[in-house]
N, C-alpha and C positions, 0 to 999 in steps of 0.2 A: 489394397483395402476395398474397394470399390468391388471387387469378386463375391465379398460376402452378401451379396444381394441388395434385399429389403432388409442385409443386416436383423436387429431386433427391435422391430418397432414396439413387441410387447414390451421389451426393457424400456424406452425410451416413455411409451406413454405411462407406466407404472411409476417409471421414474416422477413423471411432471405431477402426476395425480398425486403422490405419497407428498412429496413437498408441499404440494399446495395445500394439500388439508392440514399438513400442520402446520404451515404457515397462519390458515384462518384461527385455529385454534389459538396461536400465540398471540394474535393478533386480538383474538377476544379480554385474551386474557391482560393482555398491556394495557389495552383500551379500558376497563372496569379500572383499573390501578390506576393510572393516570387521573381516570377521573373524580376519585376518590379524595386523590393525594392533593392536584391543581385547581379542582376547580371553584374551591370556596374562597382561596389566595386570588383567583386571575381575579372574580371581583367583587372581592372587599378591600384587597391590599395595596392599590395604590400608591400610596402614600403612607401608608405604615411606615414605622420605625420600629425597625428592625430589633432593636435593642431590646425590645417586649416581648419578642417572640417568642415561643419554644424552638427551640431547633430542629423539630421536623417542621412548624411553620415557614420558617427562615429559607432551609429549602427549599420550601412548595413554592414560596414566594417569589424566589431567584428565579427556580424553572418558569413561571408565570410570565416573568417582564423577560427572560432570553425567547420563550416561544412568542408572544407578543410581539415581539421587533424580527421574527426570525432570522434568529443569531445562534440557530441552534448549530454546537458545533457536531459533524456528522462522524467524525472517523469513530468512534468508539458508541457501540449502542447500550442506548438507558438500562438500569437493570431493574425492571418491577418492581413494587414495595423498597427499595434501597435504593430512596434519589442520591446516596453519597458515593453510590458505585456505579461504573460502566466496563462494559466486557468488549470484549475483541476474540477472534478466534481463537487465538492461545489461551483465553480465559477459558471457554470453554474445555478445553483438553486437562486444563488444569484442574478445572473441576472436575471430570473425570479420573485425574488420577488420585485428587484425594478421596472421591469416592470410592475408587481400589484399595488403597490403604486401609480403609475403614473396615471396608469388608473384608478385609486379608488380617484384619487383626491388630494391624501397625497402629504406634500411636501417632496420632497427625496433627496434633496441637502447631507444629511449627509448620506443618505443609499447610492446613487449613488458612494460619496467619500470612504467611507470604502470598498466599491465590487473592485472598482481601485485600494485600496491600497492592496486588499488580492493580486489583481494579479500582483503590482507591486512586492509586499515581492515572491512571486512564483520565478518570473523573475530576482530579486534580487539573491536570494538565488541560484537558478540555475547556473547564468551568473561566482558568484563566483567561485563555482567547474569547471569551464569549462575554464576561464583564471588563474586560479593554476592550471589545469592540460596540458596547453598549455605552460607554462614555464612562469620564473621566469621575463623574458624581457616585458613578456606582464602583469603584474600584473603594474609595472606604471600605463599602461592606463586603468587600471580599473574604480579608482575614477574619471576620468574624464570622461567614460563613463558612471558610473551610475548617476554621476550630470546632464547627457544629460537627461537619462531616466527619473530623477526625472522631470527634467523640462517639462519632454513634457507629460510628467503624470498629470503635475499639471495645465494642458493648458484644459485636458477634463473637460465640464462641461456638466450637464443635459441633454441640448442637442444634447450633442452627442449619449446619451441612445440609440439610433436606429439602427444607423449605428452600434458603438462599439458590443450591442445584436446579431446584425448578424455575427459579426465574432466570437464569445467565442464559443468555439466547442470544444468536448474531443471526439476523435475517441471510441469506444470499441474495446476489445481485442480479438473481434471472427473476422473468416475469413468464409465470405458468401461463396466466390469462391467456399474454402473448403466443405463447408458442403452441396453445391449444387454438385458439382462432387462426393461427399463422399455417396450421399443418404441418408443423414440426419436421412429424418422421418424416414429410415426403421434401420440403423445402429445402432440410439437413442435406439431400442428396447434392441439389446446386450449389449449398455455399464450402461442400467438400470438394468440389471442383473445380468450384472459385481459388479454393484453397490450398491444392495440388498444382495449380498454375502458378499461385505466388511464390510456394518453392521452389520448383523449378526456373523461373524467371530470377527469384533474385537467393540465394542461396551458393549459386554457384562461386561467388565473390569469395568465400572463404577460403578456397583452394589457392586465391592469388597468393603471391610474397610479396615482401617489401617493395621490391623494387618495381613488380609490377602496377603495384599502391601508389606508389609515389607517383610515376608516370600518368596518373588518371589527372591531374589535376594541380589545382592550389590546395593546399590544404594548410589550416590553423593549426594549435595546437593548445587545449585549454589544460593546464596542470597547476597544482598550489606552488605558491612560492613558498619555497624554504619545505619543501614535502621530505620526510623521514628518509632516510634513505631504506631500501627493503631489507636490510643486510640485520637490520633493527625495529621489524615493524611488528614483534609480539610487544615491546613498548612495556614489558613486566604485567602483561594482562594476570597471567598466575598470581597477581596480586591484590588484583580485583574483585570484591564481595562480591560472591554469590549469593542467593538464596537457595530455600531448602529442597528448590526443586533443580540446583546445578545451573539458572540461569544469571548472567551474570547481571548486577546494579552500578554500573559506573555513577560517577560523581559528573557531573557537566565535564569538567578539567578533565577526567578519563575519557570521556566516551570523545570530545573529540582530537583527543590525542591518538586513539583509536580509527578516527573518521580520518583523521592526516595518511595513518601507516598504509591504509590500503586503497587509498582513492586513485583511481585510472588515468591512464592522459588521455581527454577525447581529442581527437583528431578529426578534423569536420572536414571536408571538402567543398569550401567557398564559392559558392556562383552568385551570392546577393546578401544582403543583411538578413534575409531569411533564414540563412545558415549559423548566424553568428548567438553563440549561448549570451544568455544575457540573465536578469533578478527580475522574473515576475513583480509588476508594481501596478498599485491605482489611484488613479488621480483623483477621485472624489467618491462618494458613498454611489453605489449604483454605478459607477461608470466600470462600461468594459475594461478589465485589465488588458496590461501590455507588458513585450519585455526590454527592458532597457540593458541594452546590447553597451551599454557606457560601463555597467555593471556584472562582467564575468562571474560568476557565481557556480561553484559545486554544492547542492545539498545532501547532507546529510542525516541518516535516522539508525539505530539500533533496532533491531527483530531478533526472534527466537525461533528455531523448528526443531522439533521432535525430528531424529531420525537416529535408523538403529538404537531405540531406545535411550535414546539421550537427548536432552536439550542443548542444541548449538548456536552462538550468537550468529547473529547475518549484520552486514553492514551495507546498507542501502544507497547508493547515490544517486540523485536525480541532476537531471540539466533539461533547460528550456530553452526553445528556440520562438522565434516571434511569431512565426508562420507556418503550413505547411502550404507551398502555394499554389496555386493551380497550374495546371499543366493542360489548361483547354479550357472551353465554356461548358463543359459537363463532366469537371473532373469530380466525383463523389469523393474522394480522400482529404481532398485538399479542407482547409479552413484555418482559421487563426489560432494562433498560440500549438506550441507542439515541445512534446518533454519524451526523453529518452530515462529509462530506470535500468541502472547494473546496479544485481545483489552478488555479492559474494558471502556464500558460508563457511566458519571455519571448523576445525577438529579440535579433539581437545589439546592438542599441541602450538594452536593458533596460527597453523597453515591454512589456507585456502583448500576446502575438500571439491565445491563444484561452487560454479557459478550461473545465474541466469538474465532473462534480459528479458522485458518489456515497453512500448511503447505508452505515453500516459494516459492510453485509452486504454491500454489492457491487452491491446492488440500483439502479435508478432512476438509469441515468447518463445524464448531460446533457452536451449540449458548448453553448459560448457564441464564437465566433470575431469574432474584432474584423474591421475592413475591408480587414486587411492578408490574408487568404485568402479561397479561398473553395472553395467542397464539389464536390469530384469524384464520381463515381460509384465506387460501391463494389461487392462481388461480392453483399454482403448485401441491395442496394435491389430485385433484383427474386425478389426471393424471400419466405420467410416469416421469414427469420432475423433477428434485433435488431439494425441497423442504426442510426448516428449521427444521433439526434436533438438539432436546435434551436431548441428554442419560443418565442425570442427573437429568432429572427433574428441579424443580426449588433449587435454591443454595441460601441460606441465604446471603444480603448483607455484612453481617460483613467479612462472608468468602469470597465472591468477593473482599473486599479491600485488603484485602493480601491471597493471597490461597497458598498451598501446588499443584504446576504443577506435577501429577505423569509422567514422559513419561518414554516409553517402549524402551529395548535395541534394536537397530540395524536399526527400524522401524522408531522410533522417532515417533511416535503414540502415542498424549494424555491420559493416561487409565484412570484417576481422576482427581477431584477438590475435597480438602479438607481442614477442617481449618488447621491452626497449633495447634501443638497436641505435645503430650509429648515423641511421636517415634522422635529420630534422627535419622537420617542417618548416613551408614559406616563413610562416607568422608564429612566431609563441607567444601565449597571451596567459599573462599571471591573474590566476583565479582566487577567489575568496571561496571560506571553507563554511556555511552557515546551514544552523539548525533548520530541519525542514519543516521541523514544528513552524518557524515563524513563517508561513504561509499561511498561517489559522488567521496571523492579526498582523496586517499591512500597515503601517506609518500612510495617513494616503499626502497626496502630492500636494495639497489644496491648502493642508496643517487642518484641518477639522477634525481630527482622529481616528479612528483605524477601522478597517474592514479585514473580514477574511477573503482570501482570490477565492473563496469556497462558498457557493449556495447552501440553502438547510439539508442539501440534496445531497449534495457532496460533487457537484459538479463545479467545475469552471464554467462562468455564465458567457455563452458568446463563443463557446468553441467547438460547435453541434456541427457534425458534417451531412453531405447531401446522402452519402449510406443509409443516413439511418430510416430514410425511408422505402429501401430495399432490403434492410437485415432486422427489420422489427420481429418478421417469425419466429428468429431465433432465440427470442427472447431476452436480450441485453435492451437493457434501456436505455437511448441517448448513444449507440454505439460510434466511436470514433471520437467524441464529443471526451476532452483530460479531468479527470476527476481524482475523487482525494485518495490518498491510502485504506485500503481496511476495505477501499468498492471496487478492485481489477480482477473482473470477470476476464477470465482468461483464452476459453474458449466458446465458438462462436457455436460449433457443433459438438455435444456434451457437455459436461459441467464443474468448472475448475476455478480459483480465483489464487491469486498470488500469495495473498497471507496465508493459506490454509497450511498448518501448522504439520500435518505429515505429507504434503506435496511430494518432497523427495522420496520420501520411500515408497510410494507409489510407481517410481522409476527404476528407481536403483537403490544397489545395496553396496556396504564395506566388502572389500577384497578379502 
């Protein structure tokens, strides 16, 4: 890669400059809305009752006192003029394809309504974590809040398509400032280098087998108790409501019966309690979280991606470890709290089609494709930029639906994907199976009420490493530092994040 030169810095600076302008643009534009909507509520309403309001008051009101305490919850971003909605990536796509529709002629009354209703559940699900972690007096006025929201969700129709299109926007998590102050095109060259070493250095692991696995070490072994056996892990999903865009709505009770059929055994290799998965918890408002290793814990989330023309569910799990720790007095990676993310996505038969893997910085992402695809060429392969790596090769779906996760001591560095097999592990240690939403709103330790592990920021407060003051050029903010869903910037050199809703087919394609 390194051959193609100066590569193209015209791409690279066009690239940062097109972003940024219409970043400022949107930014104007949020800004005038906002101030429109919150600012005669931040203060007059106080102390209002609610019960007088109009229901866009009520709204305004709630945003007022969540921005005020900054409790704002960040995974899913505001949508303009419509406080009752918030978008995410796939919002945006969706908005797009009713906009296809429309223009092709289709009638889209039912695609229009399902795009409104992803983003009212966004806006839902959000506003909850954010009035429980505002206290116990504002939880009343929840339901009467979101009976506002419903109604004025259920006010949009059709034509509103235009207007509403214009406001659904999801920022990205690069910082142009940054990487135009930083020197970008010329910095990108170091941290591709940087980067080409960490392959090479630890990549190699995945060519080992079991048994050479085994021999490194102690190794745990975190898996659910009473886990689906695989022989049965579509679970009757074909039974499952969709909506009008093919993606699916599980009920709670589905999704994680769902979350059981495919969740991995992580297999950790033990040198301290730094290694041992534990339940992210905080002991008091402000206080740095920690992970309580007394508490095994798999979490789980549902996602969606376009590929080859269709919407496929992903099933997400995360695990957290308490530390990454130092390996010297100038180790730049190390710092506190550390979480490993495997997604697997499925077909429409409810196989495993590929899988992938990030750290919960966003860092070190992996893809694993079963035999049903295979790897296209991408814009990134002949250049210097971070491009779709698979150190595995492709990986048998059977072994996608339940795999053996190897990760490495101290690093937490995936070294394998394998089936289950007839090695145990030293240690098996029976995991619980919990929503990853509840990391928006913590029980804290103290009993005074709950926190999210999450800043207004969407970071973990307290988990910043010393990198970030060597990879700021490249414009990730707070790099290395575990943040929320909806913020994993993925690459350090070009421009990628996890949710982005056609990731895969930017890789690869159906056989």
């Amino acid at each position: 890669m390194a051959s193609a030169g100066f590569w193209n810095a015209k791409l690279m600076i066009r690239e940062i400059c097109s972003g940024f302008g219409a970043k400022v643009a949107r930014i104007g534009i949020l800004t005038v809305s906002l101030t429109g909507l919150f600012g005669c509520a931040a203060r007059q309403l106080e102390t209002a009752d609610i019960s007088q309001m109009s229901c866009s008051a009520q709204l305004a009101f709630a945003a007022s006192q969540i921005d005020k305490h900054n409790l704002r919850n960040k995974e899913a971003a505001p949508v303009p003029t419509f406080p009752f909605l918030r978008a995410n990536r796939n919002s945006v796509l969706m908005g797009k394809q009713v906009g296809a529709a429309v223009a092709g002629g289709q009638a889209a009354d039912v695609l229009f309504a399902d795009w409104v209703a992803q983003m009212r559940g966004l806006d839902r699900a959000a506003r909850a974590s954010e009035f429980r972690n505002l206290g116990e007096a504002s939880m009343s006025s929840l339901a009467r809040i979101e009976d506002c929201a419903d109604q004025m969700a259920a006010q949009l129709v059709p034509a509103d398509y235009q207007a509403l299109s214009k406001s659904v926007f999801v920022p990205d998590d690069y910082l142009d400032f940054q990487r135009i102050a930083g020197f970008y095109p010329l910095t990108a060259f170091a941290a591709h280098f940087g980067y080409e070493g960490w392959r090479r250095d630890n990549l190699g692991s995945f060519d080992l087998g079991p048994d050479a696995l085994i021999g490194l070490g102690a190794w745990e072994s975190y898996q659910l108790s009473g886990q689906n056996d695989g022989g049965v892990a579509t679970l009757a999903i074909k039974d499952i409501r969709k909506d009008a865009f093919g993606r699916l709505v599980p009920t709670a009770v589905e999704l994680e019966n769902i979350g059981r059929a495919y969740a991995p055994e992580f297999r950790v290799r033990v040198q301290s309690d730094s290694d041992r998965i534990g339940h992210p918890s905080l002991l008091a408002k402000g206080a740095v979280a920690h992970v309580d290793i007394d508490r095994p814990t798999i979490f789980y989330r549902l996602g969606h991606t376009w590929f080859n023309d269709q919407w496929h569910p992903q099933i997400i799990y995360t695990v957290w470890f308490p530390e990454r720790p130092a390996q010297g007095m100038f180790d730049i990676l190390a710092g506190h709290l550390d979480a490993l993310i495997w997604r697997v996505t499925l077909d429409e038969k409810w196989a495993p089609l590929i899988a992938d893997t990030i750290h919960g910085c966003g860092c070190y992402h992996l893809f694993f494709p079963s035999p049903s695809v295979y790897r296209i060429e991408a814009p990134e392969d002949g250049d210097i930029r971070e491009t779709a790596e698979s150190p595995a090769g492709t990986v048998a779906s059977s072994v996608l639906a339940q795999p053996i996760l190897w990760i490495d001591a101290v690093s937490h560095y995936l070294m394998a994907v394998t089936a289950r097999d007839q090695y145990e592990a030293h240690h098996t240690v029976a995991s619980a199976l919990v929503a990853e939403q509840q990391l928006g709103s913590l029980a804290l330790g103290d009993g005074t009420g709950f926190a999210s592990l999450y800043d207004e920021d969407g970071f973990v407060p307290g988990t910043e490493r010393l990198e970030r003051f060597i990879l700021w050029p490249l414009g990730i903010d707070k790099p290395g530092a575990m943040r929320q869903w909806g913020h994993h910037a993925t690459a350090f050199v070009g421009r990628r994040h996890f949710d982005e809703p056609e990731l895969l087919g930017r890789y690869f394609d159906l056989k």
